[in-house]
FIKETOR-543609 format. One line per field, with one value per atom (N, C-alpha, C): residue number from 1; residue in three letters; chain; atom name; x, y, z. Coordinates in steps of 0.001 Angstrom, whole numbers, padded with zeros to 6 digits, always signed. Example, Ala and Ser with C-alpha at 12.3 -4.5 7.8 and 13.67 -1.06 7.14 Angstrom:
i c(1 | 1 | 1 | 2 | 2 | 2) .
aa c(ALA | ALA | ALA | SER | SER | SER) .
ch c(A | A | A | A | A | A) .
at c(N | CA | C | N | CA | C) .
x c(+013190 | +012300 | +013200 | +012850 | +013670 | +012900) .
y c(-005690 | -004500 | -003300 | -002250 | -001060 | +000030) .
z c(+007800 | +007800 | +007800 | +007080 | +007140 | +007870) .
This chain:
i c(1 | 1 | 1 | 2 | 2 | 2 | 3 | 3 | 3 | 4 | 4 | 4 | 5 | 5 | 5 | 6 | 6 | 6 | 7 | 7 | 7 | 8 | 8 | 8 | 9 | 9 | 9 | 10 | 10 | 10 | 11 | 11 | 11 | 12 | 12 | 12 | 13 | 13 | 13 | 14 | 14 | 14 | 15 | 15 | 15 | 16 | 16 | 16 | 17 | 17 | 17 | 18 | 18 | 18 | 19 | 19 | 19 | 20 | 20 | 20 | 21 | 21 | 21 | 22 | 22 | 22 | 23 | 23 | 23 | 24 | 24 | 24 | 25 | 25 | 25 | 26 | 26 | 26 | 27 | 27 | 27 | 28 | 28 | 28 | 29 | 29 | 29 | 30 | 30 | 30 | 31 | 31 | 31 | 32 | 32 | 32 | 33 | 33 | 33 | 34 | 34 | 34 | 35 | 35 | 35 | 36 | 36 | 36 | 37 | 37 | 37 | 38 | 38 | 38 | 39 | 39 | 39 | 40 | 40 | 40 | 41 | 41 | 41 | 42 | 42 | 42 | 43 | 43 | 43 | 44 | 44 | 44 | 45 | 45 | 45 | 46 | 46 | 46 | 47 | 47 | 47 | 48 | 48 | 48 | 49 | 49 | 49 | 50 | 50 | 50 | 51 | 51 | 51 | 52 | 52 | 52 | 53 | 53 | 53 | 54 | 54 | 54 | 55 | 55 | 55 | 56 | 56 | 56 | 57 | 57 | 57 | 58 | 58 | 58 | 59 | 59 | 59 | 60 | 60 | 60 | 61 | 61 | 61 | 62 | 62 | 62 | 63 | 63 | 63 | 64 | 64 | 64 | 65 | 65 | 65 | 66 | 66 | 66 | 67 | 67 | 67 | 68 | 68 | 68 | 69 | 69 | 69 | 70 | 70 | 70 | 71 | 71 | 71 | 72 | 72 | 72 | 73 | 73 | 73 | 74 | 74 | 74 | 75 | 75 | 75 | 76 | 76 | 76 | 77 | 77 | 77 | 78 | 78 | 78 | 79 | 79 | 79 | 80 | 80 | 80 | 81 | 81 | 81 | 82 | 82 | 82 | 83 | 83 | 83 | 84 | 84 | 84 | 85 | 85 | 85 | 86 | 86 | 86 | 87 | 87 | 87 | 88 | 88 | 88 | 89 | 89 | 89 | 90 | 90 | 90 | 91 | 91 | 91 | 92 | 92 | 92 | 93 | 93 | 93 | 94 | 94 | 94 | 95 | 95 | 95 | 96 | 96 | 96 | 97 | 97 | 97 | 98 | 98 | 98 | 99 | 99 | 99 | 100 | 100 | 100 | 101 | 101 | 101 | 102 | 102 | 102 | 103 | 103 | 103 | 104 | 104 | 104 | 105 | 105 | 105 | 106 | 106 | 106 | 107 | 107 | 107 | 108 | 108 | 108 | 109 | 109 | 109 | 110 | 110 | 110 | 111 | 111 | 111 | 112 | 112 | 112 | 113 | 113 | 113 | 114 | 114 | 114 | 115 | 115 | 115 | 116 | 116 | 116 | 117 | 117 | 117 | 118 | 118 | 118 | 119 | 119 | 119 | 120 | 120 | 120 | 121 | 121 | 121 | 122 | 122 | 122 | 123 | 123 | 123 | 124 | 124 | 124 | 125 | 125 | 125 | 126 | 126 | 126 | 127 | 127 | 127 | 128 | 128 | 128 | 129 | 129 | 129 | 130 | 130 | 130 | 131 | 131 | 131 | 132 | 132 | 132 | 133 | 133 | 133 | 134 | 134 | 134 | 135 | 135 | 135 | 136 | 136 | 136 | 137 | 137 | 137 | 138 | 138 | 138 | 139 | 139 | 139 | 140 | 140 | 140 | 141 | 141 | 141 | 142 | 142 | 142 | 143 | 143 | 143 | 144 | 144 | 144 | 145 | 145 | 145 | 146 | 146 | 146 | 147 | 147 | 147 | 148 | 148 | 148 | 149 | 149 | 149 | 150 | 150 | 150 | 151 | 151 | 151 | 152 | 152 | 152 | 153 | 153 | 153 | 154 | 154 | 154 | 155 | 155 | 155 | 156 | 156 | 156 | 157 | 157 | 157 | 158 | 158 | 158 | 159 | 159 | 159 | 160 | 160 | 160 | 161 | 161 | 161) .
aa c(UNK | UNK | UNK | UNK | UNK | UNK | UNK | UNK | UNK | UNK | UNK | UNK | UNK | UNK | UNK | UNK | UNK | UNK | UNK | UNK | UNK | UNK | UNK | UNK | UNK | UNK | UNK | UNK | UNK | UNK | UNK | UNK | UNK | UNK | UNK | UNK | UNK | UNK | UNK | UNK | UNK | UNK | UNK | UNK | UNK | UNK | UNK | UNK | UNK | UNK | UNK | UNK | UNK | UNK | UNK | UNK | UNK | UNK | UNK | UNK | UNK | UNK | UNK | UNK | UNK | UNK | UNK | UNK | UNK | UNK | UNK | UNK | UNK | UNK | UNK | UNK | UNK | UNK | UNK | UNK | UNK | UNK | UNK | UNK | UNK | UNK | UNK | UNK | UNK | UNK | UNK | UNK | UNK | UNK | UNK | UNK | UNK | UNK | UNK | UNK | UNK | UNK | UNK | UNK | UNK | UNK | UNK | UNK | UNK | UNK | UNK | UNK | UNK | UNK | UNK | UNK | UNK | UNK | UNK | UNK | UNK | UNK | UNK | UNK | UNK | UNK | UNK | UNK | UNK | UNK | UNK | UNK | UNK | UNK | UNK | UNK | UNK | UNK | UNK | UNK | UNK | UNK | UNK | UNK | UNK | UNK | UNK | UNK | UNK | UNK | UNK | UNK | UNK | UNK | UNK | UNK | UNK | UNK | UNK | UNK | UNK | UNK | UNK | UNK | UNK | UNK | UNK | UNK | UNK | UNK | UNK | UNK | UNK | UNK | UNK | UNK | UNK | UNK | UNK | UNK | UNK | UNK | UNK | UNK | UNK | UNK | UNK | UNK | UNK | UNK | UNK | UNK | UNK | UNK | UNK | UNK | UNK | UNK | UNK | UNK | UNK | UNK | UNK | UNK | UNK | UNK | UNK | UNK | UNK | UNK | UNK | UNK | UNK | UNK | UNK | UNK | UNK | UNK | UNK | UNK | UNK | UNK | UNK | UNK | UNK | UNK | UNK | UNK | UNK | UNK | UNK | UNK | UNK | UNK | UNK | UNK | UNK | UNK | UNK | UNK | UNK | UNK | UNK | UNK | UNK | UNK | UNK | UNK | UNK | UNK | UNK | UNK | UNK | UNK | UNK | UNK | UNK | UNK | UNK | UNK | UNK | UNK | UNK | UNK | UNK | UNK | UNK | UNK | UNK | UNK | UNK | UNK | UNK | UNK | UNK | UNK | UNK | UNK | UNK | UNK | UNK | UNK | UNK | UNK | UNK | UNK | UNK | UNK | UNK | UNK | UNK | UNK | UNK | UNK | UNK | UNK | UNK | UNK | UNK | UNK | UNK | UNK | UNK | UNK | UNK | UNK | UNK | UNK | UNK | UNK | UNK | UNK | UNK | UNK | UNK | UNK | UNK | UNK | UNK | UNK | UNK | UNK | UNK | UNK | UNK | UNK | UNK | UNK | UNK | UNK | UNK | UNK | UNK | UNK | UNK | UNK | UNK | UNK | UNK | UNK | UNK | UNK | UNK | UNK | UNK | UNK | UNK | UNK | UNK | UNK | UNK | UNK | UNK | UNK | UNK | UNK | UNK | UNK | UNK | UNK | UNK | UNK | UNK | UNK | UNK | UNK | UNK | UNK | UNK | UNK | UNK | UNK | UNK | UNK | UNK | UNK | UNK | UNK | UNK | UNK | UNK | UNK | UNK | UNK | UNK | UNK | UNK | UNK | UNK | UNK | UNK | UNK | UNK | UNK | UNK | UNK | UNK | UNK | UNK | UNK | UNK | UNK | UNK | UNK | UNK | UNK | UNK | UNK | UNK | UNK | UNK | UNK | UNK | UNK | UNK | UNK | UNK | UNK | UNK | UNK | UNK | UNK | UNK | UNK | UNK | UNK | UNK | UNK | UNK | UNK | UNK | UNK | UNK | UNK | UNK | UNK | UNK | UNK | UNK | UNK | UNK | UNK | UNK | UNK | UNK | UNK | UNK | UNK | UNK | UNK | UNK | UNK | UNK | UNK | UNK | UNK | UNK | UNK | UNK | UNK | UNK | UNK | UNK | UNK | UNK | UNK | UNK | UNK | UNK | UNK | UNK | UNK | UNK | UNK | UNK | UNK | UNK | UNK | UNK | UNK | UNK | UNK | UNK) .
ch c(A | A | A | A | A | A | A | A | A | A | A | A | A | A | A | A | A | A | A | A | A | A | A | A | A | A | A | A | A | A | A | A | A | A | A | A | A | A | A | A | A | A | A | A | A | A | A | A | A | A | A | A | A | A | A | A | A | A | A | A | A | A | A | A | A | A | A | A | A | A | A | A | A | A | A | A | A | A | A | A | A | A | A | A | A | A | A | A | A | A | A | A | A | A | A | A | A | A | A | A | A | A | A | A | A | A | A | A | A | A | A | A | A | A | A | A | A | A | A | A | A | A | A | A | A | A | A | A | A | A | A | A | A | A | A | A | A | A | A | A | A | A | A | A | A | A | A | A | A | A | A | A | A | A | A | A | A | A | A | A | A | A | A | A | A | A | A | A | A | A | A | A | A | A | A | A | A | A | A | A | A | A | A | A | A | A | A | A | A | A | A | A | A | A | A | A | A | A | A | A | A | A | A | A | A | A | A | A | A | A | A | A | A | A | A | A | A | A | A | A | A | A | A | A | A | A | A | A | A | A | A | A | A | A | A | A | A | A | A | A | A | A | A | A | A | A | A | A | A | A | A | A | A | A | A | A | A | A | A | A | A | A | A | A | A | A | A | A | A | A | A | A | A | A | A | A | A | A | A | A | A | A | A | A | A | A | A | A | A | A | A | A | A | A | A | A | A | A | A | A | A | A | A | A | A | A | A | A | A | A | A | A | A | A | A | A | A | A | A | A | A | A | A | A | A | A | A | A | A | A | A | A | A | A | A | A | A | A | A | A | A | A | A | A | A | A | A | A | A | A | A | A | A | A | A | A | A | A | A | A | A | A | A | A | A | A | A | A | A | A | A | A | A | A | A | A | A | A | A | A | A | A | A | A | A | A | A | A | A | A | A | A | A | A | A | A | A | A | A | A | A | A | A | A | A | A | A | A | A | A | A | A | A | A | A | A | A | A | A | A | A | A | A | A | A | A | A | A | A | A | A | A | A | A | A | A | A | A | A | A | A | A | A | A | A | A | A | A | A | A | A | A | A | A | A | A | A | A | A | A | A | A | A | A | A | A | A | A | A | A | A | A | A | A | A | A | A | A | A | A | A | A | A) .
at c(N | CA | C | N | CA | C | N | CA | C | N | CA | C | N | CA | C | N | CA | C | N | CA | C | N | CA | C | N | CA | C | N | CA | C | N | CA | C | N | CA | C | N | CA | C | N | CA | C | N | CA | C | N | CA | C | N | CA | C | N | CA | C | N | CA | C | N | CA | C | N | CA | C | N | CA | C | N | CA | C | N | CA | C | N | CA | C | N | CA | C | N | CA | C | N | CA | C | N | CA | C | N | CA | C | N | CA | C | N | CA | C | N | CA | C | N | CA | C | N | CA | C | N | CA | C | N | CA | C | N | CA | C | N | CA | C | N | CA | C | N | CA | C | N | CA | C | N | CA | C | N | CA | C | N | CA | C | N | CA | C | N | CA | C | N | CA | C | N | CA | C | N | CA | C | N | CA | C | N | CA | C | N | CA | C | N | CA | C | N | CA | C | N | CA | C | N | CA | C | N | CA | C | N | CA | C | N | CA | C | N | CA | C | N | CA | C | N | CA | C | N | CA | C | N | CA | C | N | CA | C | N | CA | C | N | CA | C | N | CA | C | N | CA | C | N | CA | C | N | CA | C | N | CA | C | N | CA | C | N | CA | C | N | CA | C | N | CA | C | N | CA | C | N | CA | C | N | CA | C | N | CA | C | N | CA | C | N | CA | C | N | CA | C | N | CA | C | N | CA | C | N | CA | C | N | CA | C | N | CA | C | N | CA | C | N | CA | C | N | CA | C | N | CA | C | N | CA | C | N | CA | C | N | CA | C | N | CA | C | N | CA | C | N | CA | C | N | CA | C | N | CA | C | N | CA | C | N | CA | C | N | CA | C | N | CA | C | N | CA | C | N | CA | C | N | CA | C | N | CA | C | N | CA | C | N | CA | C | N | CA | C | N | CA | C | N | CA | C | N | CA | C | N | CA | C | N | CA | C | N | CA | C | N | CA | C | N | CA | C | N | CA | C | N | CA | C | N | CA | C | N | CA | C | N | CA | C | N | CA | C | N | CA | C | N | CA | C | N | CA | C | N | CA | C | N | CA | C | N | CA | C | N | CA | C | N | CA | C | N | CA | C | N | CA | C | N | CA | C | N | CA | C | N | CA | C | N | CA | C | N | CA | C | N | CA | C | N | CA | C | N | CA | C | N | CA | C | N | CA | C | N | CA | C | N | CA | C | N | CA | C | N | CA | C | N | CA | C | N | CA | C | N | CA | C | N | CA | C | N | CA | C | N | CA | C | N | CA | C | N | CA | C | N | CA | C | N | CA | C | N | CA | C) .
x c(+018276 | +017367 | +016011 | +015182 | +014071 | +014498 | +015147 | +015343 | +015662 | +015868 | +016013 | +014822 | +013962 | +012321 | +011491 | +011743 | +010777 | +011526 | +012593 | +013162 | +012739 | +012438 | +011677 | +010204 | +009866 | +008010 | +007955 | +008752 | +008438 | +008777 | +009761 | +009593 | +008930 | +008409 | +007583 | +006186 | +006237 | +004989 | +003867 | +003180 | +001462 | +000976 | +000098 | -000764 | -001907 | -002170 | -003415 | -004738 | -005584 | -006700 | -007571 | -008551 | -009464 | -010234 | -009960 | -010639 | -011777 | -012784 | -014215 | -013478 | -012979 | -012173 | -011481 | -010983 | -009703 | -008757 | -007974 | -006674 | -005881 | -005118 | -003835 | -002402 | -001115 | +000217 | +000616 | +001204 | +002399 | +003711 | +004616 | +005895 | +006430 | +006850 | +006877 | +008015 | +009213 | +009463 | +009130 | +008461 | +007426 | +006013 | +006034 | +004589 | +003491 | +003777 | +002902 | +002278 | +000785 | +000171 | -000695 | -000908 | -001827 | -002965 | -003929 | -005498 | -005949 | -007166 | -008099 | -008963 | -009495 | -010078 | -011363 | -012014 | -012924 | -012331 | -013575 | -013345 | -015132 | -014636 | -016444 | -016938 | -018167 | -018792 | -019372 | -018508 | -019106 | -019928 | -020433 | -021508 | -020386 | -020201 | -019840 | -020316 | -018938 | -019184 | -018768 | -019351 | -019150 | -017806 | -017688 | -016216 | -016216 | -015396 | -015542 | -013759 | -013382 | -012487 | -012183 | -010919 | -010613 | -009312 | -009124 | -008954 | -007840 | -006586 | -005615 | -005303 | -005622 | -004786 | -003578 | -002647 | -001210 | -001698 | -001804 | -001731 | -000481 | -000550 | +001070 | +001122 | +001647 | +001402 | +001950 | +001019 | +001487 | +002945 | +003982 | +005221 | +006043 | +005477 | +006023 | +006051 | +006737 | +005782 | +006425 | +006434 | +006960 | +007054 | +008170 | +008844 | +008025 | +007348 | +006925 | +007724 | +008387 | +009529 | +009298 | +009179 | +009386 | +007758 | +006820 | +005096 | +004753 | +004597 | +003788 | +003052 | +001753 | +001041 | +001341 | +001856 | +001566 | +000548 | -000404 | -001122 | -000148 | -000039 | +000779 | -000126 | -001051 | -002154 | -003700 | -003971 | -005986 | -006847 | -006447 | -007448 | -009031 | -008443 | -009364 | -009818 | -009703 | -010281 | -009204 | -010471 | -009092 | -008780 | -007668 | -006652 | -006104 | -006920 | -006509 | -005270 | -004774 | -003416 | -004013 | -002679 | -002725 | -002989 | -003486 | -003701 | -003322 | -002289 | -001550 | -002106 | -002663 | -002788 | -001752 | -001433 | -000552 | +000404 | +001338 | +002968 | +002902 | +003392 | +004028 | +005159 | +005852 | +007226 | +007877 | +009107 | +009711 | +010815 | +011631 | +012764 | +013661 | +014906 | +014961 | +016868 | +017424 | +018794 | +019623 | +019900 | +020919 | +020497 | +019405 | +018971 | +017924 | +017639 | +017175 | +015381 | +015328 | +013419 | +012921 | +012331 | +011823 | +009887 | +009954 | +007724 | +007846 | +006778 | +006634 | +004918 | +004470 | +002954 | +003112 | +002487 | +002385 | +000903 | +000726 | -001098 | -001097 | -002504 | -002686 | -003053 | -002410 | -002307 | -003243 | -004252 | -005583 | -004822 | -004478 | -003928 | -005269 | -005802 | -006742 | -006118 | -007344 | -006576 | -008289 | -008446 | -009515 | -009454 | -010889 | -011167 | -012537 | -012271 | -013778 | -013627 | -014913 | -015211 | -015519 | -014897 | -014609 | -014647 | -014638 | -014896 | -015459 | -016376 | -018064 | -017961 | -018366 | -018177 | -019400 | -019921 | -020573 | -019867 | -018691 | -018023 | -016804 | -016220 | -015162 | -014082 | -013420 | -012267 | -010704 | -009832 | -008695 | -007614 | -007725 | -006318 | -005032 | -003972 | -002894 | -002006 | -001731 | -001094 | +000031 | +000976 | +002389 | +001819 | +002143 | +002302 | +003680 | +004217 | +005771 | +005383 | +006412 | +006139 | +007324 | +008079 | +008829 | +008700 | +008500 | +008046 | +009271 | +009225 | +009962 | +009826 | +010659 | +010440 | +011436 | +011698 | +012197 | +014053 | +013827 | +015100 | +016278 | +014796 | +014868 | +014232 | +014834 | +013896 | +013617 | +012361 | +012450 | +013186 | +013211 | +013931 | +012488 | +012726 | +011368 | +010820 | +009575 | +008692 | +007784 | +007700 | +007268 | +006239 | +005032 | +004273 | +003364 | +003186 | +002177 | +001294 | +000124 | -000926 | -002499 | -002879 | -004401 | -005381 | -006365 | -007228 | -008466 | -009531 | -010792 | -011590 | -012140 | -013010 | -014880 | -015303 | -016621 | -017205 | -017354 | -017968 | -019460 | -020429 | -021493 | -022177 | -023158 | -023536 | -024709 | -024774 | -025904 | -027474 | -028133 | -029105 | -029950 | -030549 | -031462 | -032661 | -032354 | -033261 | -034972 | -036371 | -037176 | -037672 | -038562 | -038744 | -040440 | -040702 | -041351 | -042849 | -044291 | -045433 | -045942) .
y c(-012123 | -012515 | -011820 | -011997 | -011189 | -010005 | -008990 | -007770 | -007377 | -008261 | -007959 | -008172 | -009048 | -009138 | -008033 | -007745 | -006694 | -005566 | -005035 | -004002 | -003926 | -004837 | -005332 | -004690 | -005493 | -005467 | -003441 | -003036 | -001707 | -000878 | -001292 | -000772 | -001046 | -001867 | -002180 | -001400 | -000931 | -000104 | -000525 | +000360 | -000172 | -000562 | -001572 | -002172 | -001083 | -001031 | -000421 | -001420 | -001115 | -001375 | -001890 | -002795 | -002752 | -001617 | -001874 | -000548 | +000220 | -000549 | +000246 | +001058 | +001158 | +002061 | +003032 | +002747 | +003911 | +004247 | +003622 | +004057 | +004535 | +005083 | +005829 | +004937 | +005224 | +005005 | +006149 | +006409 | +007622 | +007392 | +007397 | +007262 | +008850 | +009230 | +010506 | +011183 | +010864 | +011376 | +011095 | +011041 | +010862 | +011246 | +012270 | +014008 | +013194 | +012514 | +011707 | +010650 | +010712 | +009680 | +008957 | +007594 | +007195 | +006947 | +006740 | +005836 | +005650 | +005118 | +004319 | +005445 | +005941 | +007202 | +006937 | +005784 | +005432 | +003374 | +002637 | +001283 | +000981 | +000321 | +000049 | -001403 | -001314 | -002800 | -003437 | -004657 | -005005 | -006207 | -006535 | -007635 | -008487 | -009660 | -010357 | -010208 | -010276 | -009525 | -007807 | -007368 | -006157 | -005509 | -004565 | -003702 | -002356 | -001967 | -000810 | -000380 | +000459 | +001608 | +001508 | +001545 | +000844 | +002621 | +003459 | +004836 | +004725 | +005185 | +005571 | +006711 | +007628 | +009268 | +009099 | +009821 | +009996 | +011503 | +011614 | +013010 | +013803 | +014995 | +015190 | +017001 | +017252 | +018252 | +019832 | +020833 | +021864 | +022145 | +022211 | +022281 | +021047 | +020265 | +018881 | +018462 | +017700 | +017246 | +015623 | +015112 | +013431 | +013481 | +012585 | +012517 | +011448 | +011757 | +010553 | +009185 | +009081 | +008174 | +007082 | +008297 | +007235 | +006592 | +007376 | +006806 | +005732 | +004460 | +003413 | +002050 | +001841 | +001097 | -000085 | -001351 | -002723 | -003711 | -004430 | -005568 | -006901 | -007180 | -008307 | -009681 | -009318 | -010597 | -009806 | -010656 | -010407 | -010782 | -011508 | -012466 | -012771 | -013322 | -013636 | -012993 | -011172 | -010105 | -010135 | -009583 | -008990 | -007740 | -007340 | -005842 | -005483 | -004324 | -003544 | -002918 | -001725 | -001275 | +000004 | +000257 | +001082 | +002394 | +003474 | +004482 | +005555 | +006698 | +007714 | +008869 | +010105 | +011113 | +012090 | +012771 | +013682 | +014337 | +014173 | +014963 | +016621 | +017426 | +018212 | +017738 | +019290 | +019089 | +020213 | +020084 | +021101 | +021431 | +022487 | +022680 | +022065 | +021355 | +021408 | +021532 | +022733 | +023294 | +022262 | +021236 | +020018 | +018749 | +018840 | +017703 | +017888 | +019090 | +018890 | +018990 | +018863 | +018639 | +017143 | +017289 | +016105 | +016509 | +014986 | +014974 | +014700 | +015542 | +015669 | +015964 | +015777 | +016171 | +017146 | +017899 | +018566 | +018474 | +018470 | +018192 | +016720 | +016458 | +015011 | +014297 | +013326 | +012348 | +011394 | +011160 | +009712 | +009103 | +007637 | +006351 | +005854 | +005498 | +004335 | +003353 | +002074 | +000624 | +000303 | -000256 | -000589 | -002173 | -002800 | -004258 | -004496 | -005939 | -006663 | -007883 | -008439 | -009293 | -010355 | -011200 | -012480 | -014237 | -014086 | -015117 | -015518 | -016205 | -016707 | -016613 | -015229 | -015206 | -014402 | -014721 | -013511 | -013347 | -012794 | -012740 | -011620 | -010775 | -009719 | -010797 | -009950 | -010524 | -009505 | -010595 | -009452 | -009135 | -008012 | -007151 | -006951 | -007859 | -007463 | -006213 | -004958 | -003863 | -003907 | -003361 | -002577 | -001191 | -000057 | +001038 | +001769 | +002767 | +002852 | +004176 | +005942 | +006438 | +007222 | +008673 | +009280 | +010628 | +011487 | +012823 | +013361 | +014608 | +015606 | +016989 | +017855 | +019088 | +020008 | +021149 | +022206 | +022090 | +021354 | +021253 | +019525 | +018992 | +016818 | +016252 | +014855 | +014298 | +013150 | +013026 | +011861 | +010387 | +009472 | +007806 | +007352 | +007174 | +006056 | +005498 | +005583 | +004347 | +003161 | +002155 | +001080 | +000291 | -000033 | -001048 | -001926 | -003194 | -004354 | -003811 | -003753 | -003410 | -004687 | -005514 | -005742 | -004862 | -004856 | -004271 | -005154 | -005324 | -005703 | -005484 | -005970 | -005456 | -006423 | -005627 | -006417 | -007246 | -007784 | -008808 | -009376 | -009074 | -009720 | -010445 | -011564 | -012204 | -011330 | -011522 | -010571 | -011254 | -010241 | -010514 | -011420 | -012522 | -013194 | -012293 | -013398 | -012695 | -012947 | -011987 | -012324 | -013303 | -014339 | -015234 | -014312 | -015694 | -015036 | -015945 | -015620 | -016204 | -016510) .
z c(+022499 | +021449 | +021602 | +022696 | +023018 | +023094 | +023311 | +023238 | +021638 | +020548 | +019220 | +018782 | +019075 | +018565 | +019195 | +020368 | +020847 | +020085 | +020018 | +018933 | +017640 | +017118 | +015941 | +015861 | +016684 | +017358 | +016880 | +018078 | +017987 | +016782 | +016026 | +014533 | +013630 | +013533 | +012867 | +012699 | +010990 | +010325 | +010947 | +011611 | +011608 | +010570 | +010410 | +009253 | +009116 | +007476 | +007804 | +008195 | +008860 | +009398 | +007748 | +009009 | +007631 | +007232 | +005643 | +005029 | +005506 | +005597 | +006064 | +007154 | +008001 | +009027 | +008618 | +007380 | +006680 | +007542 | +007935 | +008674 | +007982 | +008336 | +007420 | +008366 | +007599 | +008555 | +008087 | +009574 | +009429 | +009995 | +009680 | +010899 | +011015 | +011913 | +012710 | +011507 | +010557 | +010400 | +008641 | +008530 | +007167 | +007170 | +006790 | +006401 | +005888 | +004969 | +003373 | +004288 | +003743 | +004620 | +003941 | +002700 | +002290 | +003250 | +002684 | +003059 | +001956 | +002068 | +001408 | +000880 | -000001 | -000454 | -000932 | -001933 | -002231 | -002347 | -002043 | -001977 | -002244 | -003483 | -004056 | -003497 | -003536 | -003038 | -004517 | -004561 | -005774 | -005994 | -007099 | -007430 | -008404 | -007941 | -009106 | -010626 | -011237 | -012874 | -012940 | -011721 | -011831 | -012089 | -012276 | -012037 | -011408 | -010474 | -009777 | -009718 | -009139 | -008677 | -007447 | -007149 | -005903 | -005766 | -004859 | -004704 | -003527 | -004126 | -002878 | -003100 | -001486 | -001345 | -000967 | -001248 | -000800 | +000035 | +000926 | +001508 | +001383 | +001014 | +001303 | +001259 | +002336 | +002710 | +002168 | +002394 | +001510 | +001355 | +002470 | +002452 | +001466 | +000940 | +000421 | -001055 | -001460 | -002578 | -002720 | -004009 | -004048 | -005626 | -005322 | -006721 | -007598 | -009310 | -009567 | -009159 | -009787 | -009813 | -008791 | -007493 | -006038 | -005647 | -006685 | -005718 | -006650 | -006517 | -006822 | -006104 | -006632 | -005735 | -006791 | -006381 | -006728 | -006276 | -006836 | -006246 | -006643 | -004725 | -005065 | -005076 | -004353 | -004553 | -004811 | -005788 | -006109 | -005341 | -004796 | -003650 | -004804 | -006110 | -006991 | -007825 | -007675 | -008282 | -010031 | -010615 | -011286 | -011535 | -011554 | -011844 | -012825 | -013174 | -014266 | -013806 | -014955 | -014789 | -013980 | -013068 | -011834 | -012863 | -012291 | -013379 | -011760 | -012797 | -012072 | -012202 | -011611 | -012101 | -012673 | -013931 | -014779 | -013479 | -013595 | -012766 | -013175 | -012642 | -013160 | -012966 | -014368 | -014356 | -013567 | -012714 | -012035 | -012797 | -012533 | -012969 | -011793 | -011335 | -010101 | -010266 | -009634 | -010118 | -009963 | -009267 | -009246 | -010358 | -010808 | -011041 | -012188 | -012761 | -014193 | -013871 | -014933 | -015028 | -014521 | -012909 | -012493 | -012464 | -012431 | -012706 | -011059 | -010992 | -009198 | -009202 | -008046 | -007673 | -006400 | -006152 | -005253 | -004562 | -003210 | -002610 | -002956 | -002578 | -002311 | -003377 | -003713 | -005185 | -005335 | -005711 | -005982 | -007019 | -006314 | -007218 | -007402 | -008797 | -008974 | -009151 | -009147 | -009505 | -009773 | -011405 | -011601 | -010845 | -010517 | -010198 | -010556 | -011093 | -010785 | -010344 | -009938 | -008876 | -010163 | -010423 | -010910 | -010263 | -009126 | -008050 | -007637 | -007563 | -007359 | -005723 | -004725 | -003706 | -002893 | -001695 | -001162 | +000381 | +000395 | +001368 | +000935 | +001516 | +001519 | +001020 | -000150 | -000423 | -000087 | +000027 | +000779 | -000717 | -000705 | -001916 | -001177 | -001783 | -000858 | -001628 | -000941 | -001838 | -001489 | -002416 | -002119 | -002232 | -001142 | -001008 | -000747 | -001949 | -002044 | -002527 | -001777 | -001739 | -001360 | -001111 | -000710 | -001159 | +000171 | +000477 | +000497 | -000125 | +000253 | +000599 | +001283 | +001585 | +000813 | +001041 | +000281 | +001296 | +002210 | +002781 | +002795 | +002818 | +002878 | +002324 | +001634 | +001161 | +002215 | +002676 | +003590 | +003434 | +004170 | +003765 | +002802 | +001942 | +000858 | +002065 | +001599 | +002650 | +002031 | +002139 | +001122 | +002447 | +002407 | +003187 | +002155 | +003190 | +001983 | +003184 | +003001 | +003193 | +002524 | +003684 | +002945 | +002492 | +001804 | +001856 | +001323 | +002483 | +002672 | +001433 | -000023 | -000633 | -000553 | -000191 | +000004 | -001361 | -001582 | -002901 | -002552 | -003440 | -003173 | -004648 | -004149 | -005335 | -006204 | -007355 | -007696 | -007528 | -007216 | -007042 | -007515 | -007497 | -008382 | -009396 | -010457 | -011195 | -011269 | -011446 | -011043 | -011728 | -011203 | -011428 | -012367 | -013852 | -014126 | -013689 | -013797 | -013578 | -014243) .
């Protein structure tokens, strides 16, 4: 039994870190490496841009199909629709005209701070993704991921005399 949990333990995806840190995950036989690219500090009411890179390396590219970010929890915020940057199209000889990106991909996800809070609120993500090369396509890789967004109250307004 303990030798199936510690087997576990050790497969198991690294989390990414909290954001202000920007950690990335990589597993050794997966190239493609999200992080955190831009993460806004917001004022209640406000709305900002919340930025994921897919790194993915010159030899590589990723199939639209396979890259999407889900918010599975708001942690109060609210979420606009995930916005993709334009695919190209490939020709690809087994398989027809697929939308692919090549180089590193910026997922937005609009948010605003809706929650009467002055404390970091946590975004829980799905990160889902699958790299390929000119020889393999890697195994899909899918992680939930938190991500830390700072929230602050807005400033008072001046008082008048």
């Amino acid at each position: 039994m303990w030798v199936l949990l510690l087997a576990a333990i050790a497969l198991a995806e690294p989390p990414l870190d909290d954001v202000q840190s920007v950690a990335s995950y990589l597993v050794e036989d997966q190239p493609c490496r999200w992080r955190v690219e831009r993460l806004p500090e917001l004022r209640v009411g406000e709305q900002g841009v919340l930025s994921f890179r897919l790194n993915v390396p010159p030899d590589h590219h990723v199939y639209r199909e396979a890259l999407e970010i889900a918010v599975i929890s708001s942690g109060g915020l609210t979420v606009g629709e995930t916005r993709y940057p334009a695919p190209v199209v490939v020709e690809d000889p087994d398989f027809g005209p697929q939308l692919e990106y090549r180089g590193d991909v910026v997922v937005e996800v609009p948010i605003t701070a809706t929650t009467y809070t002055d404390a970091p609120v946590d975004l829980v993500v799905a990160l889902r993704h699958q790299g390929c090369s000119v020889e393999v396509c890697h195994p899909p890789r899918e992680a939930t991921e938190k991500v830390r967004v700072p929230v602050k109250l807005k400033p008072a307004a001046p008082q008048e005399r």
